[in-house]
N, C-alpha and C positions, 0 to 999 in steps of 0.2 A: 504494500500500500504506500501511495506516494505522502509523504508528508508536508505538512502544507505549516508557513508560522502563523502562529498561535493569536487570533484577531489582528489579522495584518488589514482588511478591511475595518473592522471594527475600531480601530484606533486612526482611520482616516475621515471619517464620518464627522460629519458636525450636524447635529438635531433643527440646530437655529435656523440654519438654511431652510431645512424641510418646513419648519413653519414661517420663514419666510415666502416660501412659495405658494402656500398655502393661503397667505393671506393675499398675496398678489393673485391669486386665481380667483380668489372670491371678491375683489371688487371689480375683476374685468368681467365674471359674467354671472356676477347675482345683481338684485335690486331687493327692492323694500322687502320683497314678500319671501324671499330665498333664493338658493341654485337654479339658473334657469340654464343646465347644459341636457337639455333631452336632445339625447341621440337626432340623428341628420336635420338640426339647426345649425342656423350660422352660427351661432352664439357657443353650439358643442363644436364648432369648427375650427371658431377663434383658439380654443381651449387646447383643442391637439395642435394645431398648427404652432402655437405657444410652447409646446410641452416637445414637439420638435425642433424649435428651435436653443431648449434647455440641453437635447439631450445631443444636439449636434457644438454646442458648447464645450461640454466634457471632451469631446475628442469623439465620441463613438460613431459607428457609421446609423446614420439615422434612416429611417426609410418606414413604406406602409404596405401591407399587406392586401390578397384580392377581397380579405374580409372587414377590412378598414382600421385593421388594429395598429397603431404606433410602434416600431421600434427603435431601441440604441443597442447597440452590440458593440462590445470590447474581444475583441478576438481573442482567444487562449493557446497556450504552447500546444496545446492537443484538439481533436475533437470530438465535438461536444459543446454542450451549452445549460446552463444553468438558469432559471428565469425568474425574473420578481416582476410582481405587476399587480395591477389592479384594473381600475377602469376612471377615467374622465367626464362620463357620462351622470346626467341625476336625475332624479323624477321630478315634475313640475315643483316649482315651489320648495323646494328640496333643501338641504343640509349641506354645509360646507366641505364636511369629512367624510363622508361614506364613499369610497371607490381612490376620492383625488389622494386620500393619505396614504393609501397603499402604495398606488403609481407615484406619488413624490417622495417616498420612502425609496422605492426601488431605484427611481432618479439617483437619488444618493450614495445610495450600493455601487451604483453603476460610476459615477463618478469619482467615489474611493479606488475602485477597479481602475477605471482610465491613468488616473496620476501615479499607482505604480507600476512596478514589473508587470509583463502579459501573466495572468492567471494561469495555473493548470490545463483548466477547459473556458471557453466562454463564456462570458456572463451579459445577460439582457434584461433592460426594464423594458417592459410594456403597458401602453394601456389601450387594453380592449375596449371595443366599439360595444354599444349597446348593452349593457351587461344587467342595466334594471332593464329593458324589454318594456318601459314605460307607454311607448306611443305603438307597438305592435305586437307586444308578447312576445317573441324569442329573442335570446339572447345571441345574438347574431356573432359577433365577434370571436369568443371562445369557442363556436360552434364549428364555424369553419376552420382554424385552429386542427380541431379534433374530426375536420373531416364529416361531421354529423348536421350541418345546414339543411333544410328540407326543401326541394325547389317549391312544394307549395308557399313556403312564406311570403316570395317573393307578391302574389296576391294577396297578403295580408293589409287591412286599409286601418288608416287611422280612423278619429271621429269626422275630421271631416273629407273622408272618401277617399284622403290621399293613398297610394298603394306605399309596400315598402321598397318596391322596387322601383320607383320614383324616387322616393325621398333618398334611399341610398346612390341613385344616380346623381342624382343634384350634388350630393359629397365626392362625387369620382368613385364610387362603389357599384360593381355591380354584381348582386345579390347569384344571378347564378352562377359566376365564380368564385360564390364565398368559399368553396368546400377547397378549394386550390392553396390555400393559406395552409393545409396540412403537408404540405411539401417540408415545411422547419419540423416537424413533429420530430421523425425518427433521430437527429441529433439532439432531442430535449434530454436532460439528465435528470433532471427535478425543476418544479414549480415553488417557489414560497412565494405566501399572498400575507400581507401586513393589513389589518382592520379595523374599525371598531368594532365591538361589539353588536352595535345597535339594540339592546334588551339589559334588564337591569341586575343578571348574578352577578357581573364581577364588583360592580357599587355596590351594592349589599351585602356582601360577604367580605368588601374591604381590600380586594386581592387587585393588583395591578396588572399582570399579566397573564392571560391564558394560553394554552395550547389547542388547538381546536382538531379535536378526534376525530369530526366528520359532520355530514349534514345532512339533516332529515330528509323523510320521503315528504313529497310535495306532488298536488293536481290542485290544476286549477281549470275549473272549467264553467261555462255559459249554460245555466239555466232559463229555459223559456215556457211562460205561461201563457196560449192562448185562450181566451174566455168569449167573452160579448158587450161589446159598448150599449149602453142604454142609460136610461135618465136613471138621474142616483134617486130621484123623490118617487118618481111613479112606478119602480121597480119594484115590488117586492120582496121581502129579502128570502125567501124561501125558490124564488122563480131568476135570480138573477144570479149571472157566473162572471162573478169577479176577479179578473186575475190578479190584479192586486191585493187580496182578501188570500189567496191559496197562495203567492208569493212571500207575504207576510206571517204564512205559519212557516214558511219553511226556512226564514233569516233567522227566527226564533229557534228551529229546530237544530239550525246548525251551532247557534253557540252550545245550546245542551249536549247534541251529540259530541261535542269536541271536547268538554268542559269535563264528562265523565271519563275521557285516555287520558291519563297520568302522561304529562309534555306535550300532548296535541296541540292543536290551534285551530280553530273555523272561524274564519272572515267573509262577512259577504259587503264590501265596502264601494260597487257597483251597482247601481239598480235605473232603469232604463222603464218608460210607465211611457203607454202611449191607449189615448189619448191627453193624459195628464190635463183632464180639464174637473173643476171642482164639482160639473155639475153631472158628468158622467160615467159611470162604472168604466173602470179600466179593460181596455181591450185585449192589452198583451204588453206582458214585461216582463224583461229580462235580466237577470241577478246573475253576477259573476260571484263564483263560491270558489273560496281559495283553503282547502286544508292542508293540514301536516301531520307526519305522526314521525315516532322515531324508526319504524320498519315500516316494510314495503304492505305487508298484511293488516295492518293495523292503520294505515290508510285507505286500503281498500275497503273494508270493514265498515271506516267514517264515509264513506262514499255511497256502500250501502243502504246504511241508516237512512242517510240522506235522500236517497230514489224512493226507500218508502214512503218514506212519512209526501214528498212531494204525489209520488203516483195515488195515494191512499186522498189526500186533500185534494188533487185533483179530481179524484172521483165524486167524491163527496160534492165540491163547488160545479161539477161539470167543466174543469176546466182541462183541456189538454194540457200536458209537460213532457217534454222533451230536453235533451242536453246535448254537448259537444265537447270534447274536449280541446282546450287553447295549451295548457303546457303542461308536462310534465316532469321529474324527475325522481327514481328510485332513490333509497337511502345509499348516501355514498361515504363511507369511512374513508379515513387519510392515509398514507403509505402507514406504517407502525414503525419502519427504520426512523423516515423523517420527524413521528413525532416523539421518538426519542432524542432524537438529535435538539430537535425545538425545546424539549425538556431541559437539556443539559444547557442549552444559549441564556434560558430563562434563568437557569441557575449563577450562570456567569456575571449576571448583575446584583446578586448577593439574593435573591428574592425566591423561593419556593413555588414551582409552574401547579396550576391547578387546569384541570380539565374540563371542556367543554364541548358538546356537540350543539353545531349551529342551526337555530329554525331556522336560520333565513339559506338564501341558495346564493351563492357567488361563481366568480370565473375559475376559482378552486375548487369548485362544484364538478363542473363540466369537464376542465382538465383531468381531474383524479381518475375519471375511468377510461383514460387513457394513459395515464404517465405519473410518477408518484409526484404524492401532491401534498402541502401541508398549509396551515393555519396559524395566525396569532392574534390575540384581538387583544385590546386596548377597551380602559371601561368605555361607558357612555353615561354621561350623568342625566340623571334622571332616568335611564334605559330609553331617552326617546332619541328616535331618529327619520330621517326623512322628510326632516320639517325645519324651518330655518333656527329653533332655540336648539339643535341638534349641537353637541358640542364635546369634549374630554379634556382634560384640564393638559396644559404646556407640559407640565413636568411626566403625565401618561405617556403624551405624546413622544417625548425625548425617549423615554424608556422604550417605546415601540424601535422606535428608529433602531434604537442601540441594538434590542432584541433580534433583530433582522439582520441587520449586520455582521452579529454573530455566530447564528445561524448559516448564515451563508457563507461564513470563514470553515465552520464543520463540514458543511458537505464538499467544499472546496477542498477539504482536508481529506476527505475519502475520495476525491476522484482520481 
């Protein structure tokens, strides 16, 4: 085994940078209300285009993939490649740190790398295209990466009718050669993703850093109710099929059914009523249902539940239900080398790593079942994120950075 010295990245790192950049990213494309970088806007455009020209600073070779993901690469004595990354991208109204502290994390990895000696193997930050899936539901970026883009996406429309194969043209993307971006794969060595947590155990339990074991099973899919529009006064309520009435047993149903699996989750934070007029029984509406569980069975299980109690209320109201599925992913665990390796980094900053497996799904999601993949979160105070008071205090942050860093001095050290 080649031997590698002992945080030679790690001791080139400076934390302050990273939240320098951080903070220059969030006055070029927030405003009052939060992160406005949703995927194929000019505003997510500025952002890479920026983060390009950060990472063609360092010295690395900079460049974009056919699935629109950012690269910097430092070439290494051997080959191979090592990769840190996150994503650019935010959901409307969004949080300043979900995805950019990873990718600014990795920035910095990448640039400790550039200013010394060539590494062992290659090292790359990234930041993947689309990774919340905010305006079309897949994560586009990580996808083609892994080879796994669907060509239907590319007819996936926003709300107002745009396709995503438009919108990813308008950026110089085009969707059906997202899956081409897997050409880098077979020289990947390993993935580490730097995050917040976004959810409240590490604030609550006091702890700074985690290891993150792996990430739930997750669906999300489109529920529809059609019924009958008629006057809300002269209907009767024994003779009238509400789809709003059978829709709203089953928003109710889902938090119970999720609320009873120990770590589940049901959200139904979509809901779509047509004709939305005060004076007439609802025609047809549509509830996007997003659960979780921590196995693949005990999702399916919550999905169950869920078709009954809808098909049983739809019978009852007379109304039709039907579904579709928008996304999916199994339960995915992280390499177990690398989160040992994340273990002993966590340890190198004097601090004790505690374990975590992630409800939410990231581009360490997608990666993992393809190439070994690992995790570290950093708290979130208050557990909230997504939303502009979304935030983790300087000194967490410093500590991520650090953690990352030496992390990636370990696996460097086994290549």
């Amino acid at each position: 085994m080649t031997t590698h010295a002992s945080n030679e990245l790690m001791s080139s790192i400076d934390p302050d940078r990273v939240l320098a950049h951080l903070d220059e990213l969030a006055q070029m494309t927030s405003d009052a209300n939060g992160a406005q970088r949703l995927c194929w806007t000019p505003t997510w455009m500025r952002a890479v285009e920026w983060f390009r020209r950060l990472l063609t600073a360092t010295g690395a070779e900079a460049s974009s993939d056919p699935a629109g993901n950012m690269w910097g690469i430092v070439k290494g004595q051997r080959p191979g490649l090592l990769v840190l990354g996150s994503h650019l991208d935010s959901v409307p109204n969004g949080g300043r740190l979900d995805g950019a502290y990873g990718a600014l994390a990795a920035l910095e990895v990448l640039q400790a790398a550039a200013a010394g000696p060539p590494p062992h193997i290659g090292i790359a930050a990234v930041a993947f295209a689309d990774e919340e899936g905010a305006r079309f539901g897949p994560s586009l970026g990580a996808a083609g990466l892994t080879g796994t883009a669907e060509p239907e996406w590319a007819n996936l429309t926003d709300g107002d009718g745009v396709s995503l194969h438009e919108a990813a043209l308008a950026c110089g993307v085009d969707v059906e050669r997202a899956n081409s971006a897997s050409a880098r794969l077979p020289g990947i060595r390993a993935y580490l993703e730097l995050h917040i947590e976004q959810g409240p155990a590490l604030e609550h339990s006091k702890q700074h850093l985690a290891v993150v074991t792996g990430t739930v099973a997750m669906r999300r899919e489109r529920f529809r109710f059609e019924g009958a529009a008629n006057h809300a006064a002269a209907t009767p309520m024994d003779l009238r099929h509400d789809a709003l009435a059978a829709a709203a047993e089953v928003i109710a149903a889902v938090r119970r059914i999720a609320s009873a699996m120990p770590h589940a989750t049901g959200t139904v934070s979509e809901v779509r009523v047509l004709p939305n007029l005060w004076s007439i029984t609802a025609r047809f509406v549509e509830l996007i249902v997003d659960m979780r569980a921590p196995t693949d069975d005990g999702l399916a299980d919550l999905f169950r539940q869920a078709y009954d109690v809808a098909a049983s209320v739809g019978a009852a109201l007379g109304v039709r239900f039907e579904s579709d599925l928008i996304r999916q992913h199994s339960a995915q665990p992280f390499d177990a080398h690398l989160v040992g390796l994340a273990e002993r980094a966590v340890r190198q900053l004097g601090l004790e790593p505690t374990q975590l497996l992630s409800g939410a799904m990231h581009d360490a999601t997608v990666l993992a079942s393809a190439l070994p993949a690992v995790m570290l979160f950093v708290p979130s105070r208050g557990g909230v994120s997504h939303v502009p008071a979304e935030d983790t205090s300087p000194e967490d942050l410093r500590r991520g950075v650090m953690a990352i860093g030496a992390l990636a001095d370990l696996v460097l050290g086994e290549a």
